[in-house]
Rosetta silent file (secondary structure, phi, psi, omega in degrees, C-alpha in Angstrom):
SEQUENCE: XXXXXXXXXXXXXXXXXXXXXXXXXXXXXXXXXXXXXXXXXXXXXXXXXXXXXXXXXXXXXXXXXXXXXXXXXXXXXXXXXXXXXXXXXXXXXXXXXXXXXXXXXXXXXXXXXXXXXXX
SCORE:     score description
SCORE:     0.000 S_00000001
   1 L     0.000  124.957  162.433   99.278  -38.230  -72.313 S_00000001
   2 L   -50.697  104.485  170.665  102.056  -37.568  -75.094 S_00000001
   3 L   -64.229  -33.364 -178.755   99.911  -35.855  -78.054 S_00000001
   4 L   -97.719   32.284  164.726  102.485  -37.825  -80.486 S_00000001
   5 L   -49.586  139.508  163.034  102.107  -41.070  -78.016 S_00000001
   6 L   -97.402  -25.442 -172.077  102.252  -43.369  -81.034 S_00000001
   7 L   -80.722   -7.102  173.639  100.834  -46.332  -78.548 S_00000001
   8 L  -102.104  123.050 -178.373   97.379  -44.355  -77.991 S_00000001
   9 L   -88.500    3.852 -179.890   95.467  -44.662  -80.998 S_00000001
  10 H   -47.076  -23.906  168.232   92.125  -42.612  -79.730 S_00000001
  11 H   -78.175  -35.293  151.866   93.083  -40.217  -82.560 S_00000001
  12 H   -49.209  -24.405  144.045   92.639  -42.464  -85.220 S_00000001
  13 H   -78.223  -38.908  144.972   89.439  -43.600  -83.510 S_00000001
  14 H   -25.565  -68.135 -146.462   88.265  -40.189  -83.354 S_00000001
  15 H   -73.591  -15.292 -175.797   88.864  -39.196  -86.468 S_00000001
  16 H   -97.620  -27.388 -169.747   86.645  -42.238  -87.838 S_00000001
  17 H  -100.102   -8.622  175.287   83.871  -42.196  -84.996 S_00000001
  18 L   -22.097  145.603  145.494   84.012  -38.251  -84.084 S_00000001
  19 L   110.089 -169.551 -156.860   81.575  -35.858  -83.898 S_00000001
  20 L   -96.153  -25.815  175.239   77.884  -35.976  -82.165 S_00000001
  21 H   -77.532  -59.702  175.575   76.327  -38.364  -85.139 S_00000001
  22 H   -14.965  -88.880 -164.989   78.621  -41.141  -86.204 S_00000001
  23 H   -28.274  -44.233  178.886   78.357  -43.063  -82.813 S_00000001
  24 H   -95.537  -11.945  128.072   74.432  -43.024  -82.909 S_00000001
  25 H   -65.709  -30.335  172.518   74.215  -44.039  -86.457 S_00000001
  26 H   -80.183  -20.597  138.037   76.341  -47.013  -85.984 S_00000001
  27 L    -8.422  -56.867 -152.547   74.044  -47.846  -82.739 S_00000001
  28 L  -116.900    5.967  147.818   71.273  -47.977  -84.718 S_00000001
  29 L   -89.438  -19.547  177.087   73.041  -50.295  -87.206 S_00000001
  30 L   -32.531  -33.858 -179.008   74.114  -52.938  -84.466 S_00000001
  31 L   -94.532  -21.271 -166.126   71.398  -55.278  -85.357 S_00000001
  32 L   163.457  164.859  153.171   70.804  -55.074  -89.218 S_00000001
  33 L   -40.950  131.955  151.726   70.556  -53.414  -92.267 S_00000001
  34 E  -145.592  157.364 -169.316   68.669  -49.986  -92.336 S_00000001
  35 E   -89.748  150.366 -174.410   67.291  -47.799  -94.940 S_00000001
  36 H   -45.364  -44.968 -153.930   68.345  -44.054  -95.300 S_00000001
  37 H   -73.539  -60.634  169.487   64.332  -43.276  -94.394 S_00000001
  38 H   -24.435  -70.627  177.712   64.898  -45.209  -91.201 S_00000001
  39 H   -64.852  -26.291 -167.187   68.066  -44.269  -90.010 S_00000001
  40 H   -84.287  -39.888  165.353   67.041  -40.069  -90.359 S_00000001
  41 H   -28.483  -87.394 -171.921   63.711  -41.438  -87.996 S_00000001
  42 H   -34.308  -49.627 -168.014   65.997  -43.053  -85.443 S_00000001
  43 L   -93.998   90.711  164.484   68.871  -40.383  -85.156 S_00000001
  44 L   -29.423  137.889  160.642   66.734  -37.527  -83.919 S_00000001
  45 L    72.718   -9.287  175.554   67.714  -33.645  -85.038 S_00000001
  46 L   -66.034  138.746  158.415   70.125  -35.145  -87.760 S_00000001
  47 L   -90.076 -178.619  173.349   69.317  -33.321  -91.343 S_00000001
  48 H   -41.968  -67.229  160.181   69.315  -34.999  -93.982 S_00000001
  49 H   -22.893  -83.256  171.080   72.655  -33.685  -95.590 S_00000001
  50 H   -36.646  -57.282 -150.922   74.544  -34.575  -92.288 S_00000001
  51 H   -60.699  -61.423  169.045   72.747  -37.714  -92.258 S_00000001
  52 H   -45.762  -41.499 -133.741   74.850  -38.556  -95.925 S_00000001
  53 H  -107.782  -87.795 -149.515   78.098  -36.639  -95.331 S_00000001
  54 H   -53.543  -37.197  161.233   78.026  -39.042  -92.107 S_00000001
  55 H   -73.358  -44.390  171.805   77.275  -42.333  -94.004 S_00000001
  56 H   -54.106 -107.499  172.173   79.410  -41.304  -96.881 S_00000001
  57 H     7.077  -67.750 -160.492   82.480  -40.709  -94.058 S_00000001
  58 H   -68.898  -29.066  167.826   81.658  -44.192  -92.540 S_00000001
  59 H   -50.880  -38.992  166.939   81.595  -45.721  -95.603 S_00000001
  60 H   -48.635  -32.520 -172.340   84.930  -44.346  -96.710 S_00000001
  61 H   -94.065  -38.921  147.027   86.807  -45.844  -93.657 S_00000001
  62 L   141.646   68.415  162.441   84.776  -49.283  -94.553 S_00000001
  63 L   -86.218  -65.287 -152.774   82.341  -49.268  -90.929 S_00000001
  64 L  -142.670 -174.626 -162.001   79.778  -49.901  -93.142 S_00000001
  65 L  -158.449  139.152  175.648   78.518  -50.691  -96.596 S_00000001
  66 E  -136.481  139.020 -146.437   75.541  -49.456  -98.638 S_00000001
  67 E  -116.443  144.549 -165.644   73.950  -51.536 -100.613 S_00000001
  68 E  -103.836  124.546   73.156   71.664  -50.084 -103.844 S_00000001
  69 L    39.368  -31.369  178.202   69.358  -52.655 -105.001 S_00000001
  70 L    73.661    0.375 -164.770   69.128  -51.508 -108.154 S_00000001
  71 L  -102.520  173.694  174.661   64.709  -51.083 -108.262 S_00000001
  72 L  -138.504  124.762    6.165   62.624  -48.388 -108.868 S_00000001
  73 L   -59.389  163.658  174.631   61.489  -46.923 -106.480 S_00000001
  74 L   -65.464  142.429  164.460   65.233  -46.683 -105.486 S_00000001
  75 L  -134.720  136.474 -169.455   65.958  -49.022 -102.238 S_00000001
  76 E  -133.976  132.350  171.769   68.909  -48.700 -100.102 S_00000001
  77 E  -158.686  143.913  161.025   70.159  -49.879  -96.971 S_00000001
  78 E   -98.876  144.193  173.656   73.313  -49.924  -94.916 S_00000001
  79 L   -84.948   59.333 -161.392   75.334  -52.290  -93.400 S_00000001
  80 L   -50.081  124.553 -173.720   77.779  -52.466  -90.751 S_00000001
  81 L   -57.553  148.023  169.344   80.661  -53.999  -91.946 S_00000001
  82 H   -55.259  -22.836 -179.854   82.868  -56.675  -89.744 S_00000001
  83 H   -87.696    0.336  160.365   85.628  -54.632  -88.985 S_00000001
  84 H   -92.244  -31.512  154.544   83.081  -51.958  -88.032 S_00000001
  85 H   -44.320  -34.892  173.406   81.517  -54.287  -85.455 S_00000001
  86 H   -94.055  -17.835  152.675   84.560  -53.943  -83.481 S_00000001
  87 H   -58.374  -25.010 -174.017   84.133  -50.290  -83.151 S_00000001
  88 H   -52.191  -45.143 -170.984   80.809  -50.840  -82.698 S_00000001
  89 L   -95.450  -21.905  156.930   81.822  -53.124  -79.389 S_00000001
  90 L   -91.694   -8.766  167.896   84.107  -50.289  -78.041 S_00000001
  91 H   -86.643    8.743 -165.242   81.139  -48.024  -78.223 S_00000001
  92 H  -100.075  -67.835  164.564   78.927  -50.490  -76.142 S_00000001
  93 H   -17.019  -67.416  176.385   80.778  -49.461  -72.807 S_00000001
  94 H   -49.895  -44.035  176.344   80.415  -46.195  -73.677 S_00000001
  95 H   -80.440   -8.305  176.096   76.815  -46.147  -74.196 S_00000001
  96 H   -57.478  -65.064  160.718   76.440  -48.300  -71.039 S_00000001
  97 H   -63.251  -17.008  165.578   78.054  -45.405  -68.682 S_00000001
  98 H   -86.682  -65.569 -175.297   75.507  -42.516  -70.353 S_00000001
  99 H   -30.339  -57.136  135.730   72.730  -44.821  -69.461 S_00000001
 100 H   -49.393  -30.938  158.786   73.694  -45.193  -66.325 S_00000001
 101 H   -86.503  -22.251  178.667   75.169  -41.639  -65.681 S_00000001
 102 H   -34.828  -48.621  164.638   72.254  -39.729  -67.533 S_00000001
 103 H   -59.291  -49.117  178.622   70.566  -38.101  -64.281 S_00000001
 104 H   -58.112  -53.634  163.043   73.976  -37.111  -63.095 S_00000001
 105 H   -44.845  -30.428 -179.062   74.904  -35.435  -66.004 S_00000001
 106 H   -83.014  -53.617 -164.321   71.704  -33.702  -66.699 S_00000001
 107 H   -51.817  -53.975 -179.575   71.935  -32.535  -62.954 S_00000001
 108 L   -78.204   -4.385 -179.852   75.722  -30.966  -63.753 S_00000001
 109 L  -124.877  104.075  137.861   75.290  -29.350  -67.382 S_00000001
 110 L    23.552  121.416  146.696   73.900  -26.082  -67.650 S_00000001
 111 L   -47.301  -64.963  161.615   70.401  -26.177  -68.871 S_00000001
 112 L   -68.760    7.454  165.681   70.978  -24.718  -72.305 S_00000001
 113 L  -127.864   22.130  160.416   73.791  -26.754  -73.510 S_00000001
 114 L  -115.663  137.136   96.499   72.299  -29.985  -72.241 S_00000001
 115 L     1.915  -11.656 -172.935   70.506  -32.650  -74.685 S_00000001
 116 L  -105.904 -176.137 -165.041   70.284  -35.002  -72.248 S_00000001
 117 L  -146.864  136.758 -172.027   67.092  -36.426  -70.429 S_00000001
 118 L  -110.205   10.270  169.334   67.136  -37.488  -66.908 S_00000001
 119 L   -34.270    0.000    0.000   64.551  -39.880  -68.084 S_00000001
């Protein structure tokens, strides 16, 4: 592959879904709105910080939308947006082959740099 192929656009999907969080916060938006309290529950090992910087980021490309409420206590929850739903739906594949590949993978990575469960 030609790094200045103009017809593959995986850098421009990288650059919005990249890194080890992104993918598994918008996962865990597929279904509905969730609140910041929620979402740090769900994505295991995330801090907090990250957990913003990464919502902030998605927000920025418009994946999702976060919506303030306005009350006290403060309430918050994000949204994936439609045009984030179709990244959302090229990530479905993707999580389909680690689900199925997960034993294989654990079996082939090193013990100390794998995360995954053969579960």
């Amino acid at each position: 592959m030609d790094p200045i192929d103009p017809e593959c656009g995986l850098d421009v999907a990288l650059a919005v879904v990249g890194g080890k969080w992104k993918p598994l916060i918008l996962y865990h938006l597929q279904h509905g709105p969730r609140r910041f309290g929620e979402l740090k529950r769900l994505v295991a090992g995330i801090s907090e910080k990250v957990l913003i910087q990464q919502l902030r980021d998605l927000q920025t490309v418009g994946v999702l939308v976060r919506r303030d409420y306005q009350e006290v206590p403060p309430r918050v929850d994000y949204t994936i947006t439609p045009f984030g739903m179709t990244l959302v739906e090229t990530l479905i594949p993707l999580c389909r082959w680690g689900t199925q590949n997960r034993a294989e993978v654990a079996r082939r990575l090193p013990e100390s740099s794998s995360s995954v469960s053969a579960a």
